[in-house]
C-alpha positions in Angstrom: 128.2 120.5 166.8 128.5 117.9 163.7 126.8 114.3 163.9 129.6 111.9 163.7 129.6 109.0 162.3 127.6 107.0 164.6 125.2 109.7 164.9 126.1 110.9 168.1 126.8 115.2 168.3 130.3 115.6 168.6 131.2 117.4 171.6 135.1 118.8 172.0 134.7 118.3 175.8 133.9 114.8 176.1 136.3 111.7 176.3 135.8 110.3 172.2 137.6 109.5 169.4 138.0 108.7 165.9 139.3 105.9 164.2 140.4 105.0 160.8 138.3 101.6 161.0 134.4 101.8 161.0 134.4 98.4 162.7 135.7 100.0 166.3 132.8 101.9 166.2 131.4 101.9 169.5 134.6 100.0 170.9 136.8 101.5 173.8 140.5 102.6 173.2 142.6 102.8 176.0 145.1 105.8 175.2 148.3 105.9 176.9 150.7 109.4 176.6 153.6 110.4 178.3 153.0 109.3 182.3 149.4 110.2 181.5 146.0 107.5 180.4 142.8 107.3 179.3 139.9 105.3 177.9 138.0 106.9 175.1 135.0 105.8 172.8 134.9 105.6 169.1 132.3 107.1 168.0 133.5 108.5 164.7 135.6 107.6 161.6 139.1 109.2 161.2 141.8 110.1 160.3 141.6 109.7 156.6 144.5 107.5 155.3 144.4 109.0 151.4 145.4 113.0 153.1 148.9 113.1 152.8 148.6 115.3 156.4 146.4 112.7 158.7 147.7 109.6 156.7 150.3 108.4 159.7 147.6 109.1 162.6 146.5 105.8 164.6 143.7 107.9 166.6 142.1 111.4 166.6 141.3 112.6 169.9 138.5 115.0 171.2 139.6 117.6 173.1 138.6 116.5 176.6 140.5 113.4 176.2 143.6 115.6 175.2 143.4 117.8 178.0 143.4 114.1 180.3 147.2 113.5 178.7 147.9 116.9 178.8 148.2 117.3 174.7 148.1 120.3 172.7 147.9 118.8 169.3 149.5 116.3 167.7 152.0 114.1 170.4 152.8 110.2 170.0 150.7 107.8 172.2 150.0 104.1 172.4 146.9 102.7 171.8 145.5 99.5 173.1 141.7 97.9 172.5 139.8 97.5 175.4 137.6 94.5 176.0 134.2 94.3 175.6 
């Protein structure tokens, strides 16, 4: 497992995320899909805005958190700040 960018190892299974601003890390994100929600942590920077592939993501999503709203890949969510 990689360190991301807050040093923690990434772990797929876990309910994380990236985000294109380094200022939310180690904010909560509350992630809404289709009937399904969760609240993840930032604790890495992505996607890049310059790739011409990630450039219209708002989030990245670890696996566990996917598997929570019942994504396979890419899908449209809503994203909302949580509190802190």
């Amino acid at each position: 497992y990689y360190p991301t960018a807050n040093g923690d190892k990434f772990n797929p299974n876990l309910l994380t995320a990236a985000f294109p601003d380094k200022n939310y890390l180690g904010r909560y994100f509350l992630v809404k899909g289709l009937g399904e929600e969760v609240i993840v942590y930032v604790n890495d920077i992505g996607p890049s805005r310059e790739n011409p592939k990630t450039k219209h993501r708002v989030i990245d999503l670890a696996r566990g958190a996917k598997e929570v709203l019942g994504m396979d890949g890419k899908a449209q969510v809503k994203v909302y700040a949580c509190n802190s």
